[in-house]
C-alpha positions in Angstrom: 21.8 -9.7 -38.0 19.6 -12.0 -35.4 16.7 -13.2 -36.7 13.4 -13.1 -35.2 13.6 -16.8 -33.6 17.2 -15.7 -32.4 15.1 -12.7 -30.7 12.1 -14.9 -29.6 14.9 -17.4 -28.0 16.2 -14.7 -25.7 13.3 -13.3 -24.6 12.1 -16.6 -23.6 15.2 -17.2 -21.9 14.7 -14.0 -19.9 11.3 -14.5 -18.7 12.6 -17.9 -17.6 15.2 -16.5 -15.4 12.7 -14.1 -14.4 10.1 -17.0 -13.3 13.3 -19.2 -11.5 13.8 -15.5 -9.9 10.4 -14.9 -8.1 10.0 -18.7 -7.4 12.9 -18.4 -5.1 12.0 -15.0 -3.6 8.2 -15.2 -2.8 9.0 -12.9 0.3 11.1 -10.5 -2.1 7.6 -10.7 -4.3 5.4 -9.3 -1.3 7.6 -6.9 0.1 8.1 -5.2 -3.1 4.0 -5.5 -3.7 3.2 -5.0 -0.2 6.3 -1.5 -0.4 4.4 -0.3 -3.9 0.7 -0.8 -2.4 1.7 1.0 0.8 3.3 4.1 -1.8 0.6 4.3 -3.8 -2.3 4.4 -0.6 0.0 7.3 0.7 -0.4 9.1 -2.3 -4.2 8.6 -2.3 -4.0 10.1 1.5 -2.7 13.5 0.6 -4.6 13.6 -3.2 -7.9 12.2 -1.8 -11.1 15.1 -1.3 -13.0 13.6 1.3 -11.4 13.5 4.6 -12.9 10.0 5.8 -10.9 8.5 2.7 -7.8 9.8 3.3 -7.9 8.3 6.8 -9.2 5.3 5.3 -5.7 4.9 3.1 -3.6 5.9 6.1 -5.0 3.2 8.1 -4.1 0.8 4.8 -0.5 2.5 4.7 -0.3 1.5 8.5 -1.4 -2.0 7.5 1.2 -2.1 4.8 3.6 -1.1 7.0 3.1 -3.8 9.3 3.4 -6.7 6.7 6.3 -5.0 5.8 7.8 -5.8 9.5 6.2 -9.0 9.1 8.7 -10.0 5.7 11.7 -8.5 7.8 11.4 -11.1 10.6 10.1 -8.1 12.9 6.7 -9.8 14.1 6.6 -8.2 17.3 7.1 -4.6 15.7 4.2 -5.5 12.9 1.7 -6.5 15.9 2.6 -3.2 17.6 2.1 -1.3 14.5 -1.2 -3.0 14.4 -2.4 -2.5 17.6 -1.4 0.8 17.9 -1.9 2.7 14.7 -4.5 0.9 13.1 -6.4 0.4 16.3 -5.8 3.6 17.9 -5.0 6.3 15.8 -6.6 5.7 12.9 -9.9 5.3 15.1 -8.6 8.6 16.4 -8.7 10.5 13.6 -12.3 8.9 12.3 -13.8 10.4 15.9 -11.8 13.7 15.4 -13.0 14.1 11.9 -16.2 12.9 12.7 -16.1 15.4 15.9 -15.5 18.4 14.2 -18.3 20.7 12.5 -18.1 21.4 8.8 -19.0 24.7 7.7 -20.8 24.4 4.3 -20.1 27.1 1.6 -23.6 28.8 0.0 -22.8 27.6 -3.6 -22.2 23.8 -2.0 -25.6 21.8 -1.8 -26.0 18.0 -0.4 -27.5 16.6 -3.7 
């Protein structure tokens, strides 16, 4: 039966390996932070009520996206994905949204 020193021990040992792990992959690190940021804004763009923050998240997603390229030695991709997403479509949806007349329902009030 281990003993609760014997279980201490190997626990330590893990998060050792675990720290020798992520000093080594610092670009593994971000990708995977950068991969579960960009998953979790996406899912704020289809759950969020108000229109000008979903496009809001997308343009983070697109952000996300082009960091990713960044970690995968695609620079030129990432600065594409930059220019034209973030820059132009994202501002193309703001204007489109912003554009379009809202019709407001009689029980909905501004206060």
């Amino acid at each position: 039966m281990p003993t609760a020193n014997d279980i201490i021990d190997s626990v330590w040992d893990g998060l050792v390996s675990a720290w020798a792990w992520i000093n080594g992959n610092w670009d593994a690190v971000a990708f995977i932070v950068l991969a579960l940021l960009a998953i979790l804004a996406a899912i704020h763009v289809v759950t969020s009520k108000e229109i000008m923050h979903s496009a809001f998240y997308l343009a983070f997603v697109f952000v996300c996206v082009a960091a990713t390229y960044y970690f995968l030695n695609a620079e030129f991709i990432g600065a594409v994905q930059v220019v034209v997403y973030v820059g132009a479509i994202t501002i193309l949806y703001a204007f489109s949204i912003m554009l379009t007349r809202r019709t407001i329902k009689e029980g909905d009030s501004d206060e």
